[in-house]
C-alpha positions in Angstrom: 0.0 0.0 0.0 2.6 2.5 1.0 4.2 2.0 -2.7 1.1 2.0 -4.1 0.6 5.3 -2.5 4.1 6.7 -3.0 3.6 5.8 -7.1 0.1 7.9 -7.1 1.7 10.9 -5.5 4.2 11.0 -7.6 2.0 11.0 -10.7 0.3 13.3 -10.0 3.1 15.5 -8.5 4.2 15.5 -12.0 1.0 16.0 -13.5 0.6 18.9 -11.2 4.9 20.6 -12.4 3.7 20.1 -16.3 0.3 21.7 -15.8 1.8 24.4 -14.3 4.3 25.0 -16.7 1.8 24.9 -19.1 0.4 27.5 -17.9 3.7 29.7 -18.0 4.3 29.1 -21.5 0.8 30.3 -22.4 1.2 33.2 -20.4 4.6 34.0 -21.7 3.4 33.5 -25.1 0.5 35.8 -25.0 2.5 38.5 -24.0 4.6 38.0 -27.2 1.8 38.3 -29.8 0.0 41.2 -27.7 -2.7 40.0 -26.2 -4.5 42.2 -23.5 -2.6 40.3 -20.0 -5.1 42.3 -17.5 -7.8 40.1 -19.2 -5.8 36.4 -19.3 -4.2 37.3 -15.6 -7.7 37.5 -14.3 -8.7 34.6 -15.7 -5.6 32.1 -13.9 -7.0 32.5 -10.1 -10.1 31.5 -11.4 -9.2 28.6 -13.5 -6.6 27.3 -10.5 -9.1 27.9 -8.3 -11.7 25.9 -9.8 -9.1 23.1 -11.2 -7.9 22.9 -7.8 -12.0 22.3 -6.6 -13.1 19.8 -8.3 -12.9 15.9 -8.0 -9.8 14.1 -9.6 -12.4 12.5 -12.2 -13.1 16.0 -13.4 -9.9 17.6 -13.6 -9.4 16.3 -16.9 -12.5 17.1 -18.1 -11.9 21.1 -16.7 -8.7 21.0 -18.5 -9.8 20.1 -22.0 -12.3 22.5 -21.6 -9.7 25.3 -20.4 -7.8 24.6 -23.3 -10.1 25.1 -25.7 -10.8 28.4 -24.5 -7.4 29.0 -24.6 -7.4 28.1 -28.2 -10.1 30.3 -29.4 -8.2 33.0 -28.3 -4.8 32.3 -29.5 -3.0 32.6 -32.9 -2.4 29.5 -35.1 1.7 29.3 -33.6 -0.1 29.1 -29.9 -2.5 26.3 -31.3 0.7 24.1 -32.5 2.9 24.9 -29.6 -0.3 24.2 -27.3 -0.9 20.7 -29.2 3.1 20.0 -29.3 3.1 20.4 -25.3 0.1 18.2 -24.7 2.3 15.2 -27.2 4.7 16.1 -24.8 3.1 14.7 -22.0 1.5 12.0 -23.7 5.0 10.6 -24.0 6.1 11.4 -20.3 2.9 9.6 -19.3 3.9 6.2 -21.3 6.8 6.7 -20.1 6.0 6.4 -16.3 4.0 3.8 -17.4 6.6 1.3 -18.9 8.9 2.9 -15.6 6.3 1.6 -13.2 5.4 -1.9 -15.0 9.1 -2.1 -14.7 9.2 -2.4 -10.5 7.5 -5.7 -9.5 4.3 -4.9 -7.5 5.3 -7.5 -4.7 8.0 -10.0 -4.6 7.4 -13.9 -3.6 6.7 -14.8 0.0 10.5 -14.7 1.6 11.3 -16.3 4.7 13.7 -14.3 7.1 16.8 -16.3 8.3 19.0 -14.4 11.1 23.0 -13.6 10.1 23.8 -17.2 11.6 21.2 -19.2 9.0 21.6 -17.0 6.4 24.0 -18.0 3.4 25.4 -15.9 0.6 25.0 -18.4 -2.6 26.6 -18.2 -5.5 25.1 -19.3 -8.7 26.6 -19.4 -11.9 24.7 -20.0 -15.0 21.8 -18.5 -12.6 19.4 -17.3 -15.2 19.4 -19.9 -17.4 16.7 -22.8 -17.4 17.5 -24.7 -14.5 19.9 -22.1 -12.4 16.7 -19.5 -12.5 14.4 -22.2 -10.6 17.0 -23.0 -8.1 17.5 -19.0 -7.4 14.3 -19.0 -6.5 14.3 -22.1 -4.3 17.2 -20.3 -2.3 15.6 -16.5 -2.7 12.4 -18.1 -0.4 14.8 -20.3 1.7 15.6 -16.6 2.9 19.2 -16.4 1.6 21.0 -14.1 -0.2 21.7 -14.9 -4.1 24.3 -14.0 -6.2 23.8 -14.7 -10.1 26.7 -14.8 -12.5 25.4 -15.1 -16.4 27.0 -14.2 -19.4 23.2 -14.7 -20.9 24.3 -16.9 -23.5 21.7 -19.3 -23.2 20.1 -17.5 -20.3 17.6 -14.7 -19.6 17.0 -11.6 -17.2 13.7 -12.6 -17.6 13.9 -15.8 -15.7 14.9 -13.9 -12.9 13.7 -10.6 -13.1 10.9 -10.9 -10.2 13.5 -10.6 -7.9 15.0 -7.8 -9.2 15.4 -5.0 -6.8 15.1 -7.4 -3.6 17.7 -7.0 -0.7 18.6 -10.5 -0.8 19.3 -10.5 -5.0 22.3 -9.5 -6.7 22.8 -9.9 -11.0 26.6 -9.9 -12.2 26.4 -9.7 -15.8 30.0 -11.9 -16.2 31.9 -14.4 -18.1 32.9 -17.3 -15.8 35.7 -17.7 -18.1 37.7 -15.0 -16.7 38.0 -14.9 -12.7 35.5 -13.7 -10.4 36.0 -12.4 -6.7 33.6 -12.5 -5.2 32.2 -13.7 -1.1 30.1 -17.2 -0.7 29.5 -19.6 1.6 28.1 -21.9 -1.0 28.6 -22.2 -4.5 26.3 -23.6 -7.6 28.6 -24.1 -10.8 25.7 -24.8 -13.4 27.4 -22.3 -16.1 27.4 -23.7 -19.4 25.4 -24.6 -22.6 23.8 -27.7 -21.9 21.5 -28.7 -25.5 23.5 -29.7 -28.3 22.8 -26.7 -30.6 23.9 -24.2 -28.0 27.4 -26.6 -27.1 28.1 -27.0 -30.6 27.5 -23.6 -31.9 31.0 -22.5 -30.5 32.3 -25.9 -29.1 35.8 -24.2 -28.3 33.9 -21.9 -26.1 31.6 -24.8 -24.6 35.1 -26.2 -23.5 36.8 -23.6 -22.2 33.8 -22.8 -19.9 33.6 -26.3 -18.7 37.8 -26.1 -18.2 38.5 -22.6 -17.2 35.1 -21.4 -16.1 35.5 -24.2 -13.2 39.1 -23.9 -12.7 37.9 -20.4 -11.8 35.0 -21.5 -9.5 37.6 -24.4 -7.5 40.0 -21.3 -7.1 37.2 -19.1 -5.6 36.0 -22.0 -3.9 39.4 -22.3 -2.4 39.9 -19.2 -1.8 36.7 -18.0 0.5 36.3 -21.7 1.7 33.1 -22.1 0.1 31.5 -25.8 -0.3 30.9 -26.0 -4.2 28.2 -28.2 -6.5 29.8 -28.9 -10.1 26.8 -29.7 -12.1 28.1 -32.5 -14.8 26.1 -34.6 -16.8 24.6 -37.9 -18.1 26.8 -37.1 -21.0 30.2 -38.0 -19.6 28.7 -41.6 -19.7 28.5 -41.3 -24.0 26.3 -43.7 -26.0 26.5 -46.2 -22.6 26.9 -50.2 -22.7 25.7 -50.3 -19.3 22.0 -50.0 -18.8 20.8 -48.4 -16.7 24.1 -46.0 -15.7 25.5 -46.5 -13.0 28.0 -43.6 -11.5 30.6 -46.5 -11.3 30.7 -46.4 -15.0 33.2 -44.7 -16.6 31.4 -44.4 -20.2 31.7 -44.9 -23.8 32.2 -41.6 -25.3 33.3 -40.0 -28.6 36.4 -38.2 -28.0 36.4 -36.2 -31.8 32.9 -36.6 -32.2 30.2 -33.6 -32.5 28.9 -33.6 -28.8 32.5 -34.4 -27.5 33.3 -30.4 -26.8 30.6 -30.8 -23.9 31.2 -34.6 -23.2 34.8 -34.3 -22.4 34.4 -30.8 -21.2 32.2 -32.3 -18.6 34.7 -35.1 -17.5 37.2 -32.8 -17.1 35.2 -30.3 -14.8 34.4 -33.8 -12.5 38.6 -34.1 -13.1 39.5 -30.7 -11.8 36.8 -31.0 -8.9 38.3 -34.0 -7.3 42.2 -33.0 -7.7 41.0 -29.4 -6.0 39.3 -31.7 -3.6 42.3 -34.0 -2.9 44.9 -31.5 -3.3 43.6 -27.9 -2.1 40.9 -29.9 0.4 37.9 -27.9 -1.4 34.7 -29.5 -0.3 33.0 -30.5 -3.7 29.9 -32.3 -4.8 29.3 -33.4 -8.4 25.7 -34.2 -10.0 25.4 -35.9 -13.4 22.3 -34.5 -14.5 19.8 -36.8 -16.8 17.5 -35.1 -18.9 15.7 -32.3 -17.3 12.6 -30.2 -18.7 10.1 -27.9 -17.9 9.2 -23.9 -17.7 11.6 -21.6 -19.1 13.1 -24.4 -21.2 14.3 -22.2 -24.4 12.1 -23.1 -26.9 14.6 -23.1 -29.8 17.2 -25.3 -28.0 16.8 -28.4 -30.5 16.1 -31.0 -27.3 13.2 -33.7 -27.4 11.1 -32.3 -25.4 10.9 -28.9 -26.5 10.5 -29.7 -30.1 8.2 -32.0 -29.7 5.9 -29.3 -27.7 6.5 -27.0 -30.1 5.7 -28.8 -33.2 2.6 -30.4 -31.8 1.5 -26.7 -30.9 1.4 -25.4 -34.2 0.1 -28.7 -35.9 4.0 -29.3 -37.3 5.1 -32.7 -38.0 6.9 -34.3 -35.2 10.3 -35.2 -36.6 11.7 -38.4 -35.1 15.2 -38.8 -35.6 16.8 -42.2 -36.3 14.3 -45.3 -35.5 12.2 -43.4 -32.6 13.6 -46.9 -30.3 16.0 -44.7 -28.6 15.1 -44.2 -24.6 15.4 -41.0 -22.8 14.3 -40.6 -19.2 12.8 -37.0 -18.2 12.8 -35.3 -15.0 10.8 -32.6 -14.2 13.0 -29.6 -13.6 11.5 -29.3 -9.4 12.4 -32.7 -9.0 15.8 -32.0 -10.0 16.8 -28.9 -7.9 15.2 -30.7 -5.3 17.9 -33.2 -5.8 20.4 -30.6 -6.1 19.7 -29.0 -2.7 19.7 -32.7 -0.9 23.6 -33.4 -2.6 24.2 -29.6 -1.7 23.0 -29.9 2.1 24.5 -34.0 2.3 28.2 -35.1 3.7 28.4 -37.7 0.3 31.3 -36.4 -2.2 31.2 -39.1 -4.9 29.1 -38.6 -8.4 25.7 -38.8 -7.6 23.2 -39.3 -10.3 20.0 -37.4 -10.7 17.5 -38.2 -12.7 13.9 -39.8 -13.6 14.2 -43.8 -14.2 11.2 -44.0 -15.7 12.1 -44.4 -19.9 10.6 -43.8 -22.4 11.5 -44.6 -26.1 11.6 -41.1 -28.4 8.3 -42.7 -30.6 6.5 -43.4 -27.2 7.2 -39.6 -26.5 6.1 -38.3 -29.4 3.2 -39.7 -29.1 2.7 -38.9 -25.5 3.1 -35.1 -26.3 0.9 -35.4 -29.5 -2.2 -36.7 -27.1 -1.5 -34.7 -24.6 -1.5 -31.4 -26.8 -5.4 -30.4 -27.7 -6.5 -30.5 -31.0 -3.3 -31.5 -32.3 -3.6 -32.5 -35.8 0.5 -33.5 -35.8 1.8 -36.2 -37.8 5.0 -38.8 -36.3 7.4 -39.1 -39.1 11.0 -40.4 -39.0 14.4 -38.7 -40.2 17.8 -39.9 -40.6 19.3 -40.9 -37.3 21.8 -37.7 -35.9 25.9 -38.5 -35.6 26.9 -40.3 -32.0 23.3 -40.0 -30.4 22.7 -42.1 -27.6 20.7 -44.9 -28.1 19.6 -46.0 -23.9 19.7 -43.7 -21.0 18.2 -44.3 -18.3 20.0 -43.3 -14.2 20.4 -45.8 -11.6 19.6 -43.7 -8.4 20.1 -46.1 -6.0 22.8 -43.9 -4.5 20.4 -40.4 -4.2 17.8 -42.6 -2.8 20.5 -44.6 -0.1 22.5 -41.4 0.6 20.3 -37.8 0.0 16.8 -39.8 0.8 15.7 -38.1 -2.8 13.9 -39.2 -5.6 11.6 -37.7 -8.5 8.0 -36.8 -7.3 6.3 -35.3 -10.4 4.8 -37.4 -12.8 5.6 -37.4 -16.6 2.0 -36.3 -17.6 2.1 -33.3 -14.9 5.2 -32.2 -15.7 4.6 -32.6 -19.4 1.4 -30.8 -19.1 2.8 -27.2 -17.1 5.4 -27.2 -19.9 2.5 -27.4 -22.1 1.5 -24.4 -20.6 4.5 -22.2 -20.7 5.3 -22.8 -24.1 1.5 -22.0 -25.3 2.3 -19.4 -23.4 5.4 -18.5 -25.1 4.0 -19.2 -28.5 1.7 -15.4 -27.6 4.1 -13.5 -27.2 5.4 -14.1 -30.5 5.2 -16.1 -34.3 7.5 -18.6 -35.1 8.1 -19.7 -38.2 8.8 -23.3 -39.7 12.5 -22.5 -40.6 13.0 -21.7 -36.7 16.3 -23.1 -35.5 14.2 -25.3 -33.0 12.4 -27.5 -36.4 16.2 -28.0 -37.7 18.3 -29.2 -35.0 19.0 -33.0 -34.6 18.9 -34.3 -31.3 17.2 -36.3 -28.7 19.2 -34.7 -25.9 
């Protein structure tokens, strides 16, 4: 309420300035072309008076009405001037109006933590897909939030809600080049993670998964911070083991296409444990299995968000390879939930996380194409994509045995508020069927 009020008084506190000098300029420009002044000077107190009288739903109404007085009277420069002032204003009032949309009219419910709960977090990657919904896990938690984004892949707009909030900071950075900053904990999610983004400037993919954590282990080091490297179910390749295991060391391309974020990942789990057994930096490591849900990018050439899209407009669903590949999807809650329970835990081994529930990619399609009202979509198959993974699926014995965590949303929930978000999505703009998202090859 007491923004609310402060907003109102200042509109019309500015209302009230450009009124006035309104009023100046007429006056100023009547004495210029001759007019009689005793006769316009008696006529202010009057109109101030009653202007100043009336209701604020008539004030407007008393004003056009002044003006066109005003108008009768004056020469054909006054009229312009007059009509050039009142565009004037026009403008300053859309103005304040995109100024105010801009402040967010209450933040989410935060819980207070005193100086000895409270934690200042670090997360890198923080406005991208999954970073943004574990900023906002940790913004309610009550702590304070640092996000590091080079905005890449990622978007204010995941995070702009808390913009402005005590608790929030936004570093617009490159993880490749050192940071110093203060944390207690640290959440090293930075870096393209769907196979369009990674191999778009696969030198770059590597050298954020290489230097980019080199730099987070030596800040780590440095404040003492506890830091989560967020790998992937990649470093385990196109997998002979089924399901994975995180006693598997993998089967993986090392010149292939996907091998910029494949081995960039292994090493990151590399440099983790050496900083762990050599500088005694308390790390964790999650191998993340396919993740989806709101805020997914929807031109990021995965499954799950081509699929959506395609079905949404009536597209053919494009099946790559034999559609008997299996994926298994975790709704993106689920996973920071997991995140949070490695984060919090005394285990420092690999931990998978991860929906076991699979899925082959024709099942999928068809899922989404059901699911998706009215969709008119057909299934057809393409040519299978270069080193694509033909079973994935996590074991999670371990996250059950040692962080007490497994998935809780169902495939059809999830599936259904991602629905949402990308119809959603789909209003706020036209896409067309040449969109990077229809191209791209991968069941990521």
């Amino acid at each position: 309420m007491i923004r609310q009020y402060l907003k109102l008084r200042k509109t019309f506190t500015v209302f009230g300035i450009l009124f006035f000098l309104l009023l100046l300029f007429l006056i100023f420009s009547k004495e210029n072309s001759g007019v009689n002044q005793r006769s316009f000077d008696d006529n202010i107190p009057k109109i101030n008076v009653q202007f100043n009288d009336l209701p604020k739903a008539e004030k407007f109404t008393k004003l056009n009405i002044m003006e066109e007085k005003i108008v009768d009277s004056n020469s054909e420069d006054t009229k312009r001037e007059l009509k050039e002032a009142r565009s004037r204003i026009d403008q300053l009032e859309k103005k304040i109006a995109i100024l105010e949309g801009r402040v967010p009219q209450k933040y989410p419910d935060v819980k207070f933590l005193g100086y000895k709960e409270r934690k200042r977090i670090l997360v890198t990657g923080g406005a991208g897909f999954v970073g943004s919904h574990l900023v906002d896990v940790l913004m309610t938690q009550g702590h304070e939030v640092i996000v590091v984004d080079n905005f890449f892949t990622g978007r204010k707009r995941n995070v702009e809600h808390w913009f402005g909030h005590r608790n929030f900071e936004m570093i617009h950075h490159d993880i490749v080049n050192p940071l110093y900053v203060e944390a207690d904990e640290i959440y090293h999610l930075a870096s393209p993670a769907s196979p369009p983004h990674y191999m778009q400037n696969p030198v770059k993919t590597i050298k954020t998964n290489t230097l980019g954590t080199i730099n987070m282990l030596g800040l780590a080091r440095r404040v003492g911070a506890k830091i989560l490297i967020a790998s992937t179910s990649e470093v385990y390749g196109d997998p002979m083991v089924h399901p994975q295991p995180e006693s598997y060391w993998g089967h993986v391309n090392p010149i292939g296409p996907r091998a910029c974020y494949d081995e960039g990942k292994r090493v990151a789990e590399t440099l983790a444990y050496s900083y762990a057994k050599q500088e005694k930096v308390s790390v964790r490591v999650a191998r993340i299995f396919n993740t989806y849900g709101p805020r997914m990018h929807v031109s990021d050439g995965r499954v799950v968000s081509n699929f959506i899209m395609q079905a949404l407009q009536n597209l053919t669903i494009t099946v790559y390879g034999n559609g008997q590949q299996t994926r298994s999807f975790c709704y993106v809650s689920d996973l920071v939930d997991g995140l949070l329970a490695l984060m919090a835990s005394s285990y420092t081994l690999p931990v998978n996380l991860g929906n076991p529930v699979e899925n082959t990619i024709q099942e999928f399609a068809m899922i989404i194409k059901n699911q998706v009202p009215g969709c008119r979509s057909m299934v057809a198959k393409s040519a299978p994509v270069e080193d694509d993974p033909q079973r994935r699926r996590p074991d999670i014995t371990v996250a059950k045995q040692h962080l007490h965590w497994e998935p809780k949303v169902s495939l059809q929930d999830g599936l259904q508020r991602t629905i949402d978000y990308f119809k959603e999505e789909l209003s706020r703009t036209t896409f067309y069927n040449n969109q990077t998202y229809m191209n791209m090859k991968s069941h990521n």
